[in-house]
N, C-alpha and C positions, 0 to 999 in steps of 0.2 A: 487237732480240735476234737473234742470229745460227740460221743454221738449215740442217736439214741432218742427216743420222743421223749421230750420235758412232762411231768404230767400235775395237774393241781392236788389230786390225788395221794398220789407219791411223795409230794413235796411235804403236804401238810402231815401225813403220817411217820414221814422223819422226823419235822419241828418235832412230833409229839413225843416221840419215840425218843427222843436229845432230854426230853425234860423228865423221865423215868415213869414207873409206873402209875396209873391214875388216869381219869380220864379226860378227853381232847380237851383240850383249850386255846389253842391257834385256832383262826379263823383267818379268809381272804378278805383282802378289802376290796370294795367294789367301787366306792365312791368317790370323786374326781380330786375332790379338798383332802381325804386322809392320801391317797394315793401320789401327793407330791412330796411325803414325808418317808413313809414305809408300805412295803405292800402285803406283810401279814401281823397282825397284833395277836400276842397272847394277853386280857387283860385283864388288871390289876388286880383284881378281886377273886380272879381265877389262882393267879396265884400266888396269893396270901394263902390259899388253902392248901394249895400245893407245900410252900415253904413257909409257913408260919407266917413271920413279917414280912411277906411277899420280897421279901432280897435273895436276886436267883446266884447262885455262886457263880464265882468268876470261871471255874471250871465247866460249867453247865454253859455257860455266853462264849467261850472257848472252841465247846464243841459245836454249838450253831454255826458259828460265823464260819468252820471249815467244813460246815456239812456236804456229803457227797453221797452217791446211789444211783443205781438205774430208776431214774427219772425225772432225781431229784435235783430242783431250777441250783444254777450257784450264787452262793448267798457273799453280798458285800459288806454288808456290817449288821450287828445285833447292839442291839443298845438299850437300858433301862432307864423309863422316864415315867411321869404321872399318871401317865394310860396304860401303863404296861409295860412288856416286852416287846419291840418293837424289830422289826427284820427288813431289809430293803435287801432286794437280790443285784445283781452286776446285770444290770439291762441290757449294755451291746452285747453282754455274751450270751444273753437270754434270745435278744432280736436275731443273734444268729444262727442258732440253736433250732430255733423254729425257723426261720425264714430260709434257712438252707432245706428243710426238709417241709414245706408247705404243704405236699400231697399228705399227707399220714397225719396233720393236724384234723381233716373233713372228713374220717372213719371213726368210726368207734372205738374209745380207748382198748377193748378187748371183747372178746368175743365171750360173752357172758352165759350165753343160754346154749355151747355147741349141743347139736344133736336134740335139743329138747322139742320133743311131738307136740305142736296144740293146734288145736281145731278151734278157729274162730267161726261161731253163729253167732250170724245177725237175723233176730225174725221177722224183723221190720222191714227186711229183702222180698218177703213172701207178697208184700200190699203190691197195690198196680201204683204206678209212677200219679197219679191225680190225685190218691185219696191219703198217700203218702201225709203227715203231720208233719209240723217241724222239731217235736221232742223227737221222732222217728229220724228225718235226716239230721240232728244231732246224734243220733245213738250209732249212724250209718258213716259218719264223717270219723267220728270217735275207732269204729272198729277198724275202719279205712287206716289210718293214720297208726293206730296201733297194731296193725299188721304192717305194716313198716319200718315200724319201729322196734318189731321182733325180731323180722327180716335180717336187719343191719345188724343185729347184734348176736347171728348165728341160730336162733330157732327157724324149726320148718315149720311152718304155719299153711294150715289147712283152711283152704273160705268156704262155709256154707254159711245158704244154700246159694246153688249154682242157679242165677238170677232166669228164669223162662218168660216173661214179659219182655218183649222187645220196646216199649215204651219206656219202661225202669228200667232197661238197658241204655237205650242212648239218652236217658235222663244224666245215668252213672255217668258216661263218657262224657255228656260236658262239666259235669261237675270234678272229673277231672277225677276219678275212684275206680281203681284198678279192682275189678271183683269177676268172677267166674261167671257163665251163662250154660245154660244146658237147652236141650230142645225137648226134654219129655221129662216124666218122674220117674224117681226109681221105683223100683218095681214093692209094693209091701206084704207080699202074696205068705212070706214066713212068718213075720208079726201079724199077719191076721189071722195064720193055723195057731198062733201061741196065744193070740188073743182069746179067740173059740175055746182053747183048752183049760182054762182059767175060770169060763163058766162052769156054773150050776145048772140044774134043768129047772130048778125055779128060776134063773134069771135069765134061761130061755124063756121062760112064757112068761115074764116081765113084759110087760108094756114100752118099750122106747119111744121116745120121741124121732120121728121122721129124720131119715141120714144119720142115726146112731146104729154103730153096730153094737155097744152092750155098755155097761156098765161097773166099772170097780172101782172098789175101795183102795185106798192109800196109806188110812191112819196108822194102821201099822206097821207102815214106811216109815214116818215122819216119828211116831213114839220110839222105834229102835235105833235110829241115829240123824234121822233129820234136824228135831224141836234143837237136840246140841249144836249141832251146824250151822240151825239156824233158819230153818225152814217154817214156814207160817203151822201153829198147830191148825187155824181150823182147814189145812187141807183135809179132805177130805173123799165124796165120791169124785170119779172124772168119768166125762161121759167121753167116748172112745171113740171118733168118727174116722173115715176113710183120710181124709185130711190129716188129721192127727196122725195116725199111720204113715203114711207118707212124709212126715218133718223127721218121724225117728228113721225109718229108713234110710232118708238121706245120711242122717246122723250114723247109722247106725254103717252104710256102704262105706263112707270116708273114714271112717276109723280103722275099721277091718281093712282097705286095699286104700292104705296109704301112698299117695300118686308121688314115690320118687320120682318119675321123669321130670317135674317139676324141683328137683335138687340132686344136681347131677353129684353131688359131694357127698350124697347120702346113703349108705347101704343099709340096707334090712335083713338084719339078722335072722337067720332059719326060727329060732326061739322066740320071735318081735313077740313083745307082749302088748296087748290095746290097754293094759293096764298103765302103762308108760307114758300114756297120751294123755293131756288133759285138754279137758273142751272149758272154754271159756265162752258162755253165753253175754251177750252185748247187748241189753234191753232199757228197754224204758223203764220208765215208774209202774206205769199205765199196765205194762206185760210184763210186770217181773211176778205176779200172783200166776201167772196162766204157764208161766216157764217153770213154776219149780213144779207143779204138777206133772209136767212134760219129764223133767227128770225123773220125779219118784216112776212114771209109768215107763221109762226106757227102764229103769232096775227091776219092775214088777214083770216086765215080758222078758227082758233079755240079759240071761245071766251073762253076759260077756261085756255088759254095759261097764264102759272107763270109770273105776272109782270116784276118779277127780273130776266136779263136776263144780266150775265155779260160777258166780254170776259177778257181771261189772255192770251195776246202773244208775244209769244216768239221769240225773234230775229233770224236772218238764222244763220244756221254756215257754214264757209267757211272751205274748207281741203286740207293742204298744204302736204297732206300726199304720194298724190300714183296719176301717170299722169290720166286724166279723172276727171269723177265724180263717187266717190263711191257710194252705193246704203249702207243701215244700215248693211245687213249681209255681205258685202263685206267688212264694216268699224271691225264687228266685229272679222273674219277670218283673219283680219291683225294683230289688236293688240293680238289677242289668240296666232298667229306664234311670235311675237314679246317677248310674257309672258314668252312662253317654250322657247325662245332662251335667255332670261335674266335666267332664272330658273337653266337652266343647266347649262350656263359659270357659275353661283354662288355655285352650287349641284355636279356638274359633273355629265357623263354618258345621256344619251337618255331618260330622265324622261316620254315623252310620252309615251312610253312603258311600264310605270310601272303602272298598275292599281290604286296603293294606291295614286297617285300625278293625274288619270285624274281631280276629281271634286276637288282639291287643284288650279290646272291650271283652270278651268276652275270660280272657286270665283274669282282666282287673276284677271282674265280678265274681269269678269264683275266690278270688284272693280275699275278696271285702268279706263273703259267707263263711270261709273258713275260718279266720282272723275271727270271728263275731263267734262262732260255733267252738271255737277248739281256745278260746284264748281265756276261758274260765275250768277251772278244773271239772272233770265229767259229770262227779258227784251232786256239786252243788247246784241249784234252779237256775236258770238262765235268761234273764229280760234283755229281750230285742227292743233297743230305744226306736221314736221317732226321727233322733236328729238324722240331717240329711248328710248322703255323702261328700267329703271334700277332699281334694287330692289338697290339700295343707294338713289336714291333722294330722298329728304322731304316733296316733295309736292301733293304726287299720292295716288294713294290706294293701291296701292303693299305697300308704307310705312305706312302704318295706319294697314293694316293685317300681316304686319310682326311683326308690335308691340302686335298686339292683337295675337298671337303665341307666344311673346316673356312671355308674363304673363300668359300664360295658362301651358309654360314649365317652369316659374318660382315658379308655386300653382303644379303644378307635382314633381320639383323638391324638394319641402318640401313633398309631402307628401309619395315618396320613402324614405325619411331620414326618416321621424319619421318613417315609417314603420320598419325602420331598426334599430330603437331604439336611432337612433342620436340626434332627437330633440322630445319631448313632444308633447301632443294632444294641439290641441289651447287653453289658457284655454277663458274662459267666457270674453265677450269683455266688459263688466261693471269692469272688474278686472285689465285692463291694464291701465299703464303710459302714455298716451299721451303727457307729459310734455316733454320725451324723444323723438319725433317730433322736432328737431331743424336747419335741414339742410335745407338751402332758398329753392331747389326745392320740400321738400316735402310740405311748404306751396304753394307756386305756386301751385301744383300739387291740391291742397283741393280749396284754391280761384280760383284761374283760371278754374278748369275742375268741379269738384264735386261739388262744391255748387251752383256755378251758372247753371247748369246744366237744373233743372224745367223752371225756367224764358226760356232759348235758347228755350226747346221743347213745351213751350208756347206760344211763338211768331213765331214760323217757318210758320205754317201753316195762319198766321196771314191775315186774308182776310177781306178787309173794305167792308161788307157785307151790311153796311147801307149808303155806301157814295155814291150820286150821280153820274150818268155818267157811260159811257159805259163798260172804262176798271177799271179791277184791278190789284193790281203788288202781287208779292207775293218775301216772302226772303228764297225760296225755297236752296240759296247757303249757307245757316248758317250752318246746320249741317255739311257738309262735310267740311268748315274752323274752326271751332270748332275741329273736330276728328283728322286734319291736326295738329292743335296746341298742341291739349294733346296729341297726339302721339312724337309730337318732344321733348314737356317737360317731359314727362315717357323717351322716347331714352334715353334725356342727363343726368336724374335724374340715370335711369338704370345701365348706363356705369361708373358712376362716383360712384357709393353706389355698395358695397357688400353685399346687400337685409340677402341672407340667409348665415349667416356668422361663425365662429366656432361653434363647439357646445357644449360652455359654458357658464353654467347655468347662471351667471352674465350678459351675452349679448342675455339672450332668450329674457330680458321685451323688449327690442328696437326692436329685430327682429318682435317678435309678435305685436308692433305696427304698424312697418314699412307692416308689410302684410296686415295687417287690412284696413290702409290705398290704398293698390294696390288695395285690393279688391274690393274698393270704386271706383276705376279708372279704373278696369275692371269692373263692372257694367253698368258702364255711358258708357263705350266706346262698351260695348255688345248692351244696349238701344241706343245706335247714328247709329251703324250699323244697325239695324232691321228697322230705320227711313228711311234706304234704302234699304233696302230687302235684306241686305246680311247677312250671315249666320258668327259665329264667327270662325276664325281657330285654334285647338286646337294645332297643329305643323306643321313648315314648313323646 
């Protein structure tokens, strides 16, 4: 048996690569109807350009149909028809490919970013836990999540600032965001001597306004290489207060004495240069004029300031939810009431009262905020509807953790059978039939969620670390529509198949491939959660 992770990647830069030079034209199918026919199309029109009158030669269909490669899925037939070129791969040998190797499908196809330095600030950490906005924990959940997402795919990632409110401390902990705390400030005692040295003696005896230590200019920050970058021209003066001092500090300590202990794989070179580091700012709309000031003035005090200084921001969100303006724990104290009132019309009885359902309710609510927060791309504006929550819809995180419950009682409810003698120990997954894999969702279920799965958690965190200009965007919403979608294809796959079915011997080879299978899809769907800090539920 050949071996070796399958990868969607791999596969489709062979197809491309068999058709010669020019660019891609294969594409995956995703959807249920073309995916009973073939699972990648290169189509018609693509190449008619490629080959004139789009007829690909018999040598060209020759070389698909034997295509091979580390990675690359084995292909069963290619064939030309009205759509195109059409490819269907050999499924059992596909189902077994993966499913013998199910741990290394929930990693990241590669480790994308080794060794790459960045400093994530969030300034919206600095607010006290009440005054917090909800564009703010959007920008908090955002940098949460993509520091995760860097994590997994080999950078070392730096979190400032290190959160000193103990209220916006165990704010963070139920919301389930993994972030730093400190007990004092860092000290800004050398950017206030660089500061001092900067002035004039006329801008000593300048007038300040109360809690200003002084005043300076920028413009010819922003005219020598910001306005290209992309920096607002009318920055301008900044008034320079003890506060301010202390953000770059911080900034300025964790760049200089990068905390390996936190990445035991990581050695620092005698020559480390902080030019190697790049800081990645995570702001709102609201702060993104007050952050690039913040940069130009870390360059105007400190020549040792990280060249790379990018910003990621995130559009406001509007809330059509409750009269006023909410504040984050006010947004959060709504949909928690909303959770336990969907909870109970579904459970019956006063669930808040039950102990064993508090941290049940309290995952569901942060699952529904994250889902609501992270499932639109960062960039664009974000409207929090009124509709109320329901453990039926398809598009929330109540629905993604009801599923992930639904396969933790489905692996319970085998393994009370065999304990009772009903069904057999699993035997060795090198021993089963995958051939008996034949209902269209259990393919959906392996292409659509499980295999493609490394590529999704290789690009999420995906940040054009070398492209020019101020900002960066990031596809911070993949994960959470990815777990939307294999949640809905496990649902309909679920409801329709009797998974664990008599218990005779002639129908254990399908059962036991059919689990093998889920288990591949609980895997992926435990690694998509953790991608957002949430924990799996084992019943609901």
């Amino acid at each position: 048996m050949a071996t070796g992770r399958l990868g969607v990647g791999e596969t489709l830069g062979a197809l491309n690569a068999a058709l010669g030079p020019g660019d891609p034209v294969w594409f995956k199918e995703t959807h249920a109807r073309h995916l009973r026919v073939r699972d990648f199309l290169a189509p018609r029109r693509a190449l008619q350009a490629r080959f004139g009158e789009g007829q690909v030669p018999q040598r060209v269909l020759h070389t698909l149909t034997g295509l091979q490669g580390p990675g690359v899925a084995p292909v069963l037939r290619c064939a030309q028809t009205p759509a195109g070129l059409l490819l269907q791969l050999r499924r059992p040998a596909v189902f077994e490919r993966v499913l013998c190797d199910v741990a290394s499908y929930a990693t990241p196809d590669k480790w994308a970013s080794p060794g790459l330095r960045i400093l994530l600030h969030c300034p919206a950490l600095r607010r006290s836990s009440g005054a917090l906005t909800l564009s703010q924990l959007r920008v908090v959940l955002v940098a949460d999540h993509l520091a995760r997402a860097l994590r997994s795919e080999g950078a070392c990632v730096c979190l400032v600032p290190a959160v000193q409110d103990p209220h916006m401390s165990t704010f963070l902990q139920k919301l389930r965001v993994d972030w730093p705390t400190a007990s004092e400030r860092v000290s800004a005692e050398t950017l206030r001597s660089l500061l001092f040295a900067k002035f004039t003696s006329a801008q000593d005896q300048e007038t300040l306004p109360p809690g200003v230590l002084g005043r300076l200019g920028l413009k010819e920050l922003v005219q020598e290489h910001g306005c290209r970058a992309g920096y607002d021209p009318n920055v301008d003066k900044c008034l320079v207060t003890e506060d301010l001092l202390s953000v770059l500090a911080e900034l300025q300590e964790a760049v200089r004495h990068w905390p390996e202990s936190n990445y035991p794989g990581l050695v620092r070179a005698p020559n480390f240069d902080v030019h190697s580091c790049m800081v990645v700012h995570v702001v709102s709309c609201e702060e993104e004029f007050q952050q690039q000031k913040l940069d130009l003035l870390w360059w105007k005090l400190d020549g040792q300031a990280p060249r790379r200084q990018k910003h990621l921001v995130c559009g406001p969100v509007k809330a059509a939810l409750a009269p006023g303006t909410l504040t984050a724990a006010e947004y959060y104290e709504l949909r928690h009431a909303q959770v336990c009132k969907a909870s109970a019309l579904k459970h019956g009885g006063s669930l808040t009262q039950d102990p064993e359902w508090t941290e049940i309710l309290e995952v569901l609510t942060v699952a529904t905020i994250k889902f609501e927060m992270l499932s639109t791309a960062p960039q664009g504006q974000l409207l929090l509807t009124e509709s109320s929550i329901s453990t039926k819809g398809t598009k929330s995180g109540i629905f993604v953790m009801y599923n992930c419950a639904r396969l933790a009682t489905l692996f319970e409810g085998y393994k009370c059978n065999m304990e009772k003698g009903l069904y057999p120990t699993f035997p060795s997954v090198e021993s089963l039939d995958f051939s008996l894999l034949q209902d269209e969702g259990e393919w959906q279920l392996l292409f659509n969620s499980v295999l493609p799965f490394p590529d999704l958690l290789s690009h999420t965190g995906g940040l054009a670390c070398t492209g020019p200009g101020l900002y960066l965007s990031a596809r911070t919403e993949t994960v959470c529509k990815f777990l939307v979608q294999l949640s809905m294809d496990f649902s309909s796959y679920y409801n329709r198949v009797h998974v664990l079915g008599e218990p005779r011997p002639h129908l254990f080879g399908q059962m036991f491939a059919r689990l093998q299978l889920l288990r591949a899809v609980r895997e992926v769907l435990h690694a998509g959660l953790a991608m957002l800090g949430l924990p799996p539920l084992n019943h609901i």
